[in-house]
N, C-alpha and C positions, 0 to 999 in steps of 0.2 A: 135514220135508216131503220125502216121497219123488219128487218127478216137480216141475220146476220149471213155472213158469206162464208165459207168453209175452206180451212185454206191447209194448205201441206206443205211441209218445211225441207229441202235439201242442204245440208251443212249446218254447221249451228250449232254444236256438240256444246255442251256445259262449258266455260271456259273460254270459248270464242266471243271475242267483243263484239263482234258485227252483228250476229245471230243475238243475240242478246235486245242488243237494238232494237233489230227487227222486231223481236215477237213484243216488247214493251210498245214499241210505234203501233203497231197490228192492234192492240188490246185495248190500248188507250181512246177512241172512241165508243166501243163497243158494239162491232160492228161487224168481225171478224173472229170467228173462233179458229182457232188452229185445233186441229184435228186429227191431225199426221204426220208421219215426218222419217225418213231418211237422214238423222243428225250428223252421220260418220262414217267414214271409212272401215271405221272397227266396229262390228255390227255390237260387240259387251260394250261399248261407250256409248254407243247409240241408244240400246235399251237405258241404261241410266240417266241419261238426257230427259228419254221422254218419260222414264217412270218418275222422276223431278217432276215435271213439266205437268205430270195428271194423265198420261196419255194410256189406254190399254195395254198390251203386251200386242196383241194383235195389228195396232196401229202404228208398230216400231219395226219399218222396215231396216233389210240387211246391205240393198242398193236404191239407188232412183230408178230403174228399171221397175225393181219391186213395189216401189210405190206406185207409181202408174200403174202397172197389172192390179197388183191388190185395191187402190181404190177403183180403178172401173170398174170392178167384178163387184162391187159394193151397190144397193139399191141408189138411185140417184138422187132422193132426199138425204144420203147419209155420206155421201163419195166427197172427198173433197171437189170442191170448185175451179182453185187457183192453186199452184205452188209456184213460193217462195224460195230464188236461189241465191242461198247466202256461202257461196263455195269458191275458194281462190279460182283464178281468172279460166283456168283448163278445160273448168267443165262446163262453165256460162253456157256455150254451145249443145253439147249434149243432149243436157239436163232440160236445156230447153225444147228443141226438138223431139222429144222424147215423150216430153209431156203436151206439147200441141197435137204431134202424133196420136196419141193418148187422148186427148178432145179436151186437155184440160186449158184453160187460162196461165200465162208465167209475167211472174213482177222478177226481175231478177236483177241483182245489183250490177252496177258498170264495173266496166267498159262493156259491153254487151258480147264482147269475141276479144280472141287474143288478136285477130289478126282481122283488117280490109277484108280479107277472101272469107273469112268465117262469118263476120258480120254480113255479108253479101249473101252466102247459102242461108243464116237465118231470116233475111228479110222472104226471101224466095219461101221458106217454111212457115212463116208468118203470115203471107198473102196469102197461099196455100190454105190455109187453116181457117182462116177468116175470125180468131177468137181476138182473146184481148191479151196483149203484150205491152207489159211497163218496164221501164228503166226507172232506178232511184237516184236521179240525178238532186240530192237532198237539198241542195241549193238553193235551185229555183223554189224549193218549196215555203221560203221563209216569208209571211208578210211582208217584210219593210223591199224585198226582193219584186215581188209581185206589185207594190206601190210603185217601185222604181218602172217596172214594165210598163205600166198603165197610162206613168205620166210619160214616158218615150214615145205609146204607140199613140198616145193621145193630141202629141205636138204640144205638148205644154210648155218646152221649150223651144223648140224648133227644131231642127234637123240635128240628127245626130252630124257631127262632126270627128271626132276621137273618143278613142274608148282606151283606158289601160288598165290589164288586170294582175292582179300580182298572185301568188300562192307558194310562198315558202312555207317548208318545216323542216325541222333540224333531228328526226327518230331516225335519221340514217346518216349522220355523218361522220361518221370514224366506220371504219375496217371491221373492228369489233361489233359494230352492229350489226353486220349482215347478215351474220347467223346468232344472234343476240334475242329471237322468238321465232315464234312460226310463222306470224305475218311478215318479219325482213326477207325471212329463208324463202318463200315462196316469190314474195314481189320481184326479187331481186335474181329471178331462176327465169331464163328464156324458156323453157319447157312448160312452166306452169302461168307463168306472169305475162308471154307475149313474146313482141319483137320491143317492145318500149319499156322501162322502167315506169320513170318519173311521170315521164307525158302520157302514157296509158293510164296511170295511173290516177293524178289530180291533175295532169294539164286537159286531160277529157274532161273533169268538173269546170275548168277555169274557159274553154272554149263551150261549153253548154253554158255557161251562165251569162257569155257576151250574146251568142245567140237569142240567148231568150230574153235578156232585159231590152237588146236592142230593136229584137225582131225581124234581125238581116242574118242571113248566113256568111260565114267565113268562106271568101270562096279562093284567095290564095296566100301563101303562107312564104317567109326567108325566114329558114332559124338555125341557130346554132347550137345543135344537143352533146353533150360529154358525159363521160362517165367519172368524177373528180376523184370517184374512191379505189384505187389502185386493188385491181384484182376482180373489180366489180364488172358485169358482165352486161348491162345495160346501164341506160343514161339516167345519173339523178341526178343532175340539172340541164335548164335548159332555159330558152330564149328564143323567143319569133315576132318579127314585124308582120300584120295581116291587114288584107285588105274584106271590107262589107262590100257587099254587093248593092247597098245603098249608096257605094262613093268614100264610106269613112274611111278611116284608117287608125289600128292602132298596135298595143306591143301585149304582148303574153310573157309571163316571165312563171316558170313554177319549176320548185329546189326543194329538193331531200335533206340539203345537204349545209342548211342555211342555222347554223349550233348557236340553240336557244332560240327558235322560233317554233310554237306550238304547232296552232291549224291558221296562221295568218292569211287568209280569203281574203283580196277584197277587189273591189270593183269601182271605176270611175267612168261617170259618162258625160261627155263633153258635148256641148249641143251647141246653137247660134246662140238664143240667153241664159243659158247658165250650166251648170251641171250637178250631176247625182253623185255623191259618193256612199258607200254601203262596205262595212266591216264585216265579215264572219264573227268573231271573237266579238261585236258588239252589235249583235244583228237586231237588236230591237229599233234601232235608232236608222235615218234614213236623212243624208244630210243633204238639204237643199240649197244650192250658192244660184243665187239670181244676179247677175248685172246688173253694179246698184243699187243694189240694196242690201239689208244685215242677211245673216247667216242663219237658216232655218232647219230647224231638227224634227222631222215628221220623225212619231214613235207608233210601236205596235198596240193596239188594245181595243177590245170590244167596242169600247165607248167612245172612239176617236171618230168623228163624224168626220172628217175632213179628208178623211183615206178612202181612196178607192174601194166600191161594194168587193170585187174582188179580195182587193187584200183584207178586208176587216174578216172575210170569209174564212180565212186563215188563221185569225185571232181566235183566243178560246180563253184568256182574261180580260179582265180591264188595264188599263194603262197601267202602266205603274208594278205588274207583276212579269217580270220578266219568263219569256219564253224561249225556248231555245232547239237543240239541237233533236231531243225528242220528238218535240211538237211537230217540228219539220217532216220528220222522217214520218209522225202520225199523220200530216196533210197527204203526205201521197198513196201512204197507204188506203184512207178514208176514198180518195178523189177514185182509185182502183179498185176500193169495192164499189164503190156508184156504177164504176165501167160494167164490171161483171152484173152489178143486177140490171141494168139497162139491157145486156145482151141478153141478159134468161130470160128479160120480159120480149126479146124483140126487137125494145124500142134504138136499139143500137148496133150496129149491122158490122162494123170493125170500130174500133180504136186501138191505133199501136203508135209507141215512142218508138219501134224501129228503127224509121227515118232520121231520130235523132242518135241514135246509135251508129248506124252505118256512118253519117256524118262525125261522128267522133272519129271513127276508127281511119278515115279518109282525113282527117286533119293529123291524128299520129305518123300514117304512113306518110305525107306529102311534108310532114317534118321532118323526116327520117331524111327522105330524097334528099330535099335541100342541103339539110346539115351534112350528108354525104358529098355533096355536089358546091363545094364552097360555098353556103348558104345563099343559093341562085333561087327564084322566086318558083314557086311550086303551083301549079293549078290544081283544085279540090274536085271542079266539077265533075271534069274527066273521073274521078277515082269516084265519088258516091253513085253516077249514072251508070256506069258499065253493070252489064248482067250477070249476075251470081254465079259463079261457078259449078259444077254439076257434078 
């Protein structure tokens, strides 16, 4: 990437894991300067952030309002580009609206809205805007992830057939956790987190990752969501049978609440000869079962010739040096400043993950239904196609 991209930060404050993330993934090619930033709430935590960070005084807004204003007002070689929303789930909406408003680009972390209806008025402000809008769905981002896509959409095996994806972790399952940090206290809060816990929260990751490996959309859903922690106020766990719009079929399962299980991801895809299976917790590794024959371990790394251009695209060692949860988060940051200089030069007229946002938030709510409705089968289509609310 010859000419870095300029980018402005909402949430983040020293101390936040996520934000952290972010600006390491951001940095890590070198591609992307952060420039700006809105870190906090508290405009004194905010300044400490960025004067951490290297940033001016002048460059440490007191809201995201204030960012927008102050960087437009800035010469347009110097203005931030994009901003980054790394802010529990209330202001995903705002923040970004705000800044498309504003003329700027937004990557903003999922779920993209708390709610169907929010995700709908952002798509409507997205088309509107005609800039570039990412989701960090970190997932799809992994090589051995992108292998698996490649060889589904390639018929390598043959048609998909069943797909089952799993996503426990156990940072919420006792009582005492819910207000045990500031990420339980918020997830776990209708006002800030949603109408969904669990499933807004990783079962959004666990339905963007069947979509994308398999290349069909989830388009109806039976599941059964609960709230196992007495007092809790949304679901941390849950359970859905779904149906592809290619004919598959298969189950979703993602739990808060599942004591002693980390970030357990993982994904199986079941075809006519064989299937893919892919770990989170051991993402380099990508396991191939053919009908038939032994048992094959496609792995990540620069110099594995036998992976898909794609996925090796992904890679940034050689075999043998494991990559991981950074990297991932760095592919999509990278793949999003490509977007942004493609549209400065022109040569790119929109690119938006939208579409797969609203889709997320249309697979939470038509969970919701069902799990209300004695887990009776849900249709998605109706709920991602209806017009944005106004």
């Amino acid at each position: 990437m010859s000419e870095r991209v300029r980018m402005g930060m909402v949430g983040g404050a020293e101390g936040a894991f996520i934000g952290a993330i972010h600006r390491m993934a951001a940095a890590l090619d070198g591609g992307i300067e952060l420039v700006a930033g809105c870190f906090s709430s508290d405009p004194s935590r905010g300044r400490a952030t960025a004067a951490k960070l290297g940033l001016p005084a002048d460059r440490s807004y007191a809201s995201y309002r204030d960012l927008v204003l102050g960087e437009a007002a800035r010469p347009a070689g110097e203005r931030m580009e994009f901003v980054s929303v790394v802010t529990p789930n209330d202001l995903h909406l705002p923040v970004a609206i705000e800044a498309l408003q504003g003329g700027f680009h937004v990557l903003s972390d999922k779920p993209a809205a708390r709610s169907l209806e929010e995700a709908l008025s952002l798509r409507a402000s997205v088309e509107q805007s005609g800039l570039v809008y990412g989701l960090t769905h970190t997932y799809a981002a992994y090589p051995m992830v992108r292998q698996a896509r490649e060889m589904v959409l390639d018929g390598e095996l043959g048609a998909v057939r069943r797909v089952t994806v799993s996503y426990p972790q156990g940072w919420l399952a006792s009582a005492a956790d819910t207000g045990g940090s500031k990420q339980a206290s918020w997830r776990t809060d209708p006002a800030r987190s949603g109408e969904s816990g669990c499933f807004g929260d990783i079962g959004t990751h666990a339905h963007n990752l069947v979509e994308y490996v398999t290349g069909s959309r989830i388009t109806e859903v039976c599941a059964d969501l609960r709230s196992l922690v007495e007092g809790r106020l949304l679901d941390d766990d849950g359970a859905a049978l779904f149906k592809l719009e290619n004919s598959a079929r298969g189950t979703l399962t993602a739990s808060q609440v599942c004591a002693g299980e980390g970030n357990n991801l993982n994904i199986s895809i079941y075809c006519e000869k064989g299937a893919l299976l892919w770990q989170q917790e051991d993402p380099n590794r990508l396991q191939v079962r053919r009908r038939g024959r032994p048992l094959e371990t496609y792995q990540a790394g620069t110099d594995c010739a036998y992976l898909a251009e794609g996925a090796r695209a992904l890679c940034r060692t050689p075999v043998g040096h494991p990559e991981g949860y950074i990297e991932a988060f760095a592919n999509i940051y990278r793949d999003f400043a490509a977007r942004v200089l493609a549209h400065r030069e022109g040569s790119l007229a929109a690119a938006s993950d939208i579409e797969a946002g609203v889709r997320g938030m249309a697979f939470v709510r038509a969970a919701i239904e069902s799990s209300r409705n004695h887990s009776s089968w849900v249709s998605l289509r109706p709920l991602w196609e209806e017009p944005a609310t106004q």
